[in-house]
Backbone atoms as SQL, in Angstrom:
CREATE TABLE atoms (id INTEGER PRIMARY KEY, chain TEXT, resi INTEGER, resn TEXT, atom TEXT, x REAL, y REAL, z REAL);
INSERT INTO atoms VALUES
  (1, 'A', 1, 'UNK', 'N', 78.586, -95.454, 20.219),
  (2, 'A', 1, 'UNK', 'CA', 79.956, -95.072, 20.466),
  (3, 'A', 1, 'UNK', 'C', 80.853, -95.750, 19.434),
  (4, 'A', 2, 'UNK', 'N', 82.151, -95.261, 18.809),
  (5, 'A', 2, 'UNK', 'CA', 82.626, -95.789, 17.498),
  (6, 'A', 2, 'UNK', 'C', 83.843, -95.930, 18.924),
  (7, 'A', 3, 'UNK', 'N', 84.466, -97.186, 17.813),
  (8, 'A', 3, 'UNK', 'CA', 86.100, -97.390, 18.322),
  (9, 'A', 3, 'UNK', 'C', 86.606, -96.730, 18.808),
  (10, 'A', 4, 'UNK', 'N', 87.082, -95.002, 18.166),
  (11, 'A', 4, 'UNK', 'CA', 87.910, -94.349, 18.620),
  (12, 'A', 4, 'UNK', 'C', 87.562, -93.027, 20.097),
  (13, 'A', 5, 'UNK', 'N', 86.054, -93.373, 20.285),
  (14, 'A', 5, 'UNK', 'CA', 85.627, -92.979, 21.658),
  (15, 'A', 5, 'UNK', 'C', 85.657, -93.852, 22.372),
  (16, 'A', 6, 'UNK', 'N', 85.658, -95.383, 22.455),
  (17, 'A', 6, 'UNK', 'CA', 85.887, -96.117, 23.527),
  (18, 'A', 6, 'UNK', 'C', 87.157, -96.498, 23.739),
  (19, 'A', 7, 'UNK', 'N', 88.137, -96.096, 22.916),
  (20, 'A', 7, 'UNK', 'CA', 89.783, -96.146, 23.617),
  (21, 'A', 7, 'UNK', 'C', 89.915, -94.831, 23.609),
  (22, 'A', 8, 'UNK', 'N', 89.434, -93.979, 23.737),
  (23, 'A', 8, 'UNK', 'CA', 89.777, -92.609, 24.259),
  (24, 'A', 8, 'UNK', 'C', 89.270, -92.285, 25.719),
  (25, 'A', 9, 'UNK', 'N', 88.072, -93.291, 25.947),
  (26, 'A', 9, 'UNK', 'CA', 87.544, -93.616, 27.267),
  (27, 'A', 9, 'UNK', 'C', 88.066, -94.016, 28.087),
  (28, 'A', 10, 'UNK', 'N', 88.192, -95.258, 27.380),
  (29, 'A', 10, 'UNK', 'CA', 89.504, -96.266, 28.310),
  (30, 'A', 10, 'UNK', 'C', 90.937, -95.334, 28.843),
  (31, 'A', 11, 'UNK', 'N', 91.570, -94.781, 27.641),
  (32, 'A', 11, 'UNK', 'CA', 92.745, -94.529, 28.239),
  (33, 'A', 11, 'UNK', 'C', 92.389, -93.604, 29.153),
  (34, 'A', 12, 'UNK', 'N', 91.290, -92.738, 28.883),
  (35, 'A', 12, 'UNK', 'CA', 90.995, -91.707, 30.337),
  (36, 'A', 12, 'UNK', 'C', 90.970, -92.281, 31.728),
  (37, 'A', 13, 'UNK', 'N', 90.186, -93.254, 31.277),
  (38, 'A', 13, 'UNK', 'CA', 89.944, -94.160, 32.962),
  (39, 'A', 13, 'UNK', 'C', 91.224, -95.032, 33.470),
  (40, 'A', 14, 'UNK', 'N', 92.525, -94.949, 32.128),
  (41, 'A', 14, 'UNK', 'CA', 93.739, -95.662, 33.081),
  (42, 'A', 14, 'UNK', 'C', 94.455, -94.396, 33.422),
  (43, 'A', 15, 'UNK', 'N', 94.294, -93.460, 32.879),
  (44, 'A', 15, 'UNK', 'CA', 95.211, -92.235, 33.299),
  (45, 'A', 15, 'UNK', 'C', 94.936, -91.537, 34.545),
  (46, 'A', 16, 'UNK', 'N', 93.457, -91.630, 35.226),
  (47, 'A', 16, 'UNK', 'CA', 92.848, -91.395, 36.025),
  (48, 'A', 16, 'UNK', 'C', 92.716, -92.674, 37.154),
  (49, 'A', 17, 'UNK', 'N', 92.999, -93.654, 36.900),
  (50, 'A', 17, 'UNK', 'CA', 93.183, -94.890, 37.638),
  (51, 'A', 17, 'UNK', 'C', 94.952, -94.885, 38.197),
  (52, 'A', 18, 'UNK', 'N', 95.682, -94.106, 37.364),
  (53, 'A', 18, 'UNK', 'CA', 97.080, -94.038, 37.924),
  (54, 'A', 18, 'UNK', 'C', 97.201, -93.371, 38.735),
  (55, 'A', 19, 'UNK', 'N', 96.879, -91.514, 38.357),
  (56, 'A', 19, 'UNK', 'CA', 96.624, -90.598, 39.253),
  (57, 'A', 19, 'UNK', 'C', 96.248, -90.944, 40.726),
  (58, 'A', 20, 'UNK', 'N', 95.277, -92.031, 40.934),
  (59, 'A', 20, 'UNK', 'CA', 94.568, -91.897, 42.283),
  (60, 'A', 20, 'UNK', 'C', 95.672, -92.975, 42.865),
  (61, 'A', 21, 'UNK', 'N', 96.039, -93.738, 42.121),
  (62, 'A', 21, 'UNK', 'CA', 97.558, -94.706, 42.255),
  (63, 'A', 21, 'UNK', 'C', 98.453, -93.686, 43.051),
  (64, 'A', 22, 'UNK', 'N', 98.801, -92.680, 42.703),
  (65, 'A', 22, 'UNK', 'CA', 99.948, -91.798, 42.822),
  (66, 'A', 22, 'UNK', 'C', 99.950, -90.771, 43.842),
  (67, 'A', 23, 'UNK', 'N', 98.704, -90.335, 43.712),
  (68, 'A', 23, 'UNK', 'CA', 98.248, -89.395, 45.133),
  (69, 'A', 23, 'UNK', 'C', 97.732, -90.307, 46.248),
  (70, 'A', 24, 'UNK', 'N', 97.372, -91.596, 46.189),
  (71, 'A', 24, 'UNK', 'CA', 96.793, -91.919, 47.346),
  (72, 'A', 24, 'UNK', 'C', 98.198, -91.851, 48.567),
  (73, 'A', 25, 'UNK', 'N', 98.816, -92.142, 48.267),
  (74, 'A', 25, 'UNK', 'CA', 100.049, -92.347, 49.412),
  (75, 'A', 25, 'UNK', 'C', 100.111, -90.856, 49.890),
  (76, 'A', 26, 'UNK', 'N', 99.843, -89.669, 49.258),
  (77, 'A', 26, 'UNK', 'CA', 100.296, -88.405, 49.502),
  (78, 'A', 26, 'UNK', 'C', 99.492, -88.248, 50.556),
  (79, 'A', 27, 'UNK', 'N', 97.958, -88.485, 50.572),
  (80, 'A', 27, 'UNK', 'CA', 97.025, -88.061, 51.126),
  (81, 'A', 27, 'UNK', 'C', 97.223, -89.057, 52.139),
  (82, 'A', 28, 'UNK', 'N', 97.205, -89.727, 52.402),
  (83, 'A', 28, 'UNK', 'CA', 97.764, -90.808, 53.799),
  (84, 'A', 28, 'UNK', 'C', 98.433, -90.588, 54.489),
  (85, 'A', 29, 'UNK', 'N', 99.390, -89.884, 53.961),
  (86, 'A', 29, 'UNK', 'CA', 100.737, -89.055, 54.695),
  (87, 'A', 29, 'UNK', 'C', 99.879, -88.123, 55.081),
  (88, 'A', 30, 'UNK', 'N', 99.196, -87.346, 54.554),
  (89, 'A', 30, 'UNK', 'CA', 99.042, -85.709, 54.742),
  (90, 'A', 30, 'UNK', 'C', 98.088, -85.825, 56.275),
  (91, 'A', 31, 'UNK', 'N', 97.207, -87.236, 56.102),
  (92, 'A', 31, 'UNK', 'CA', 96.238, -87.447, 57.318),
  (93, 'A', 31, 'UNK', 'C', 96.864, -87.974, 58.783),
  (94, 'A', 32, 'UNK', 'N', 98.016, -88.483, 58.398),
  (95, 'A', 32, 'UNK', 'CA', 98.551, -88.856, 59.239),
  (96, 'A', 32, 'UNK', 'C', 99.431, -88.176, 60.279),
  (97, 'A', 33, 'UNK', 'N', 100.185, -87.092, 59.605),
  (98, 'A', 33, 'UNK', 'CA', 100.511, -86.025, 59.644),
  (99, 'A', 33, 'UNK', 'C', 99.850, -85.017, 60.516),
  (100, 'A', 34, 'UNK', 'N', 98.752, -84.836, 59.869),
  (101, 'A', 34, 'UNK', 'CA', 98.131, -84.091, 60.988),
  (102, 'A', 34, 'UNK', 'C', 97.547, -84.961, 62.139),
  (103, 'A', 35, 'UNK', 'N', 97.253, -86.123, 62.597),
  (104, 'A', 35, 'UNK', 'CA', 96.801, -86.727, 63.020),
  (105, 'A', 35, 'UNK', 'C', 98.591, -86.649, 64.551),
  (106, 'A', 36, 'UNK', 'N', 99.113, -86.930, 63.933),
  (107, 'A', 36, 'UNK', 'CA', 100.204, -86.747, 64.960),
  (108, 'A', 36, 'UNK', 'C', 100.177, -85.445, 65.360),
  (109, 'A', 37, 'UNK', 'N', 100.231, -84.266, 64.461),
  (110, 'A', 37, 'UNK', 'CA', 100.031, -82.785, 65.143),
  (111, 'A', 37, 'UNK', 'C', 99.121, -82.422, 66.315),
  (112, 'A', 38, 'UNK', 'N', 98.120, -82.966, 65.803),
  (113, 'A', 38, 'UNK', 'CA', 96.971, -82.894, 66.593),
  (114, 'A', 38, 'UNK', 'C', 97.192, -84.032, 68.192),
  (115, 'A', 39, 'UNK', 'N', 97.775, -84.793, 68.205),
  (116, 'A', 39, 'UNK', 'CA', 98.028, -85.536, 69.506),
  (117, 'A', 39, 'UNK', 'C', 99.279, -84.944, 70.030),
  (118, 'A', 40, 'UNK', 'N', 100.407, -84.092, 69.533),
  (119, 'A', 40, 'UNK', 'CA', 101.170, -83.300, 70.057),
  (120, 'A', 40, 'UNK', 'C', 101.014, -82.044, 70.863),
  (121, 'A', 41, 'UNK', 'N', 100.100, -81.496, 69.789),
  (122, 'A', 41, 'UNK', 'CA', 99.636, -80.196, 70.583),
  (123, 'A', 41, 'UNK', 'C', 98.463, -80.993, 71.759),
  (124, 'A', 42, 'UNK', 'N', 97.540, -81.943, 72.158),
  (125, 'A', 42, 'UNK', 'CA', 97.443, -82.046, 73.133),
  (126, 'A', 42, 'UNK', 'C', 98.099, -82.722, 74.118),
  (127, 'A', 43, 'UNK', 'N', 99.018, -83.152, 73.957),
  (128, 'A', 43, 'UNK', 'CA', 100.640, -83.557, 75.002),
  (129, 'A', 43, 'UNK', 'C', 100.846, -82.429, 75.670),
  (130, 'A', 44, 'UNK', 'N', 101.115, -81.111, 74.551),
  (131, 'A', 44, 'UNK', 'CA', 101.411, -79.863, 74.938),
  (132, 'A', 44, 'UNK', 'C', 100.925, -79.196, 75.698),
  (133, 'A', 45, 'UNK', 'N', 99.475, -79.506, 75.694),
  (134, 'A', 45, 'UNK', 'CA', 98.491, -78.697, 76.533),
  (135, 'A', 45, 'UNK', 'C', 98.072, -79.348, 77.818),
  (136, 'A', 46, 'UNK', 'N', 97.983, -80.662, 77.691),
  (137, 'A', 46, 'UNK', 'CA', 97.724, -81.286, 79.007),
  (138, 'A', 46, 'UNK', 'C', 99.529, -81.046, 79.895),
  (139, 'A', 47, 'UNK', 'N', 100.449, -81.053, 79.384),
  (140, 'A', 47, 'UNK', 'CA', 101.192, -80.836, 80.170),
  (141, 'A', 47, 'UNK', 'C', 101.446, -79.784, 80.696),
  (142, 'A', 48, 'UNK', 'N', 101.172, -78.419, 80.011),
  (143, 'A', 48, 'UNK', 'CA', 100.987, -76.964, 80.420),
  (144, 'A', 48, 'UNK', 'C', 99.802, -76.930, 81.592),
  (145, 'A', 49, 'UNK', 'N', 98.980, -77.631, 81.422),
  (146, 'A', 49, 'UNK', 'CA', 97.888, -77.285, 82.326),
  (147, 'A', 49, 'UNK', 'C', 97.961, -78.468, 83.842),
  (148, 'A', 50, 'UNK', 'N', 99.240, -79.242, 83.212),
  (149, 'A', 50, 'UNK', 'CA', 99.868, -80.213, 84.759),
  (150, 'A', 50, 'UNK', 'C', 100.749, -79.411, 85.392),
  (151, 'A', 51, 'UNK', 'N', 101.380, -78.666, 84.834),
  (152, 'A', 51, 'UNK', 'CA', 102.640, -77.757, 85.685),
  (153, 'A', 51, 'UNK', 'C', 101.735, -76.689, 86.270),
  (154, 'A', 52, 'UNK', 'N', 100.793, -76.093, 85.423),
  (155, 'A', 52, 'UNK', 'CA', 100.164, -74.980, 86.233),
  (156, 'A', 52, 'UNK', 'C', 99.284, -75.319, 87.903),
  (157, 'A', 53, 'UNK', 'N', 99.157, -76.825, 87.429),
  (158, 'A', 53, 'UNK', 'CA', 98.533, -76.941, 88.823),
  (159, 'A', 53, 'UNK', 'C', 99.435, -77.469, 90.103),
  (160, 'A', 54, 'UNK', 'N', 100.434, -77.629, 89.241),
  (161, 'A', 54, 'UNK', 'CA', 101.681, -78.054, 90.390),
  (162, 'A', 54, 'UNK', 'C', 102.136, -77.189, 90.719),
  (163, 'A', 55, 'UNK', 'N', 102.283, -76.303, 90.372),
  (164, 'A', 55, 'UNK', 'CA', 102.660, -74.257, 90.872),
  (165, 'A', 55, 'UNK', 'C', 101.810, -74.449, 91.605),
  (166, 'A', 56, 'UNK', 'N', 100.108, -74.367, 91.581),
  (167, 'A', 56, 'UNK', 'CA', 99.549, -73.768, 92.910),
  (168, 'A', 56, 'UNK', 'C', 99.396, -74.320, 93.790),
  (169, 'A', 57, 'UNK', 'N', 99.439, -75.886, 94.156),
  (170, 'A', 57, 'UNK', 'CA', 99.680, -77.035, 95.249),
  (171, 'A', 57, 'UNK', 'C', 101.024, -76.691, 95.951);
């Protein structure tokens, strides 16, 4: 490998070391995100299926 492939390496691996810098927060959000959706809609559903049984009592 000559000089000018191992700083062409390098800078790949900091440009790609930023990137995952930059999206990681996105994707944390994005999991989290759904992670609350997903415990809403079953709020939603266990409470739909508490009123329905309080109608037939």
């Amino acid at each position: 490998m000559t000089t000018a492939q191992t700083e062409g390496l390098i800078g790949m691996l900091i440009v790609l070391g930023i990137l995952v810098l930059l999206v990681t927060p996105a994707v944390i959000g994005i999991v989290r995100d759904r992670r609350m959706d997903r415990q809403i809609k079953a709020a939603q559903q266990h409470r739909g299926t508490s009123r329905r049984l309080a109608r037939t009592v």
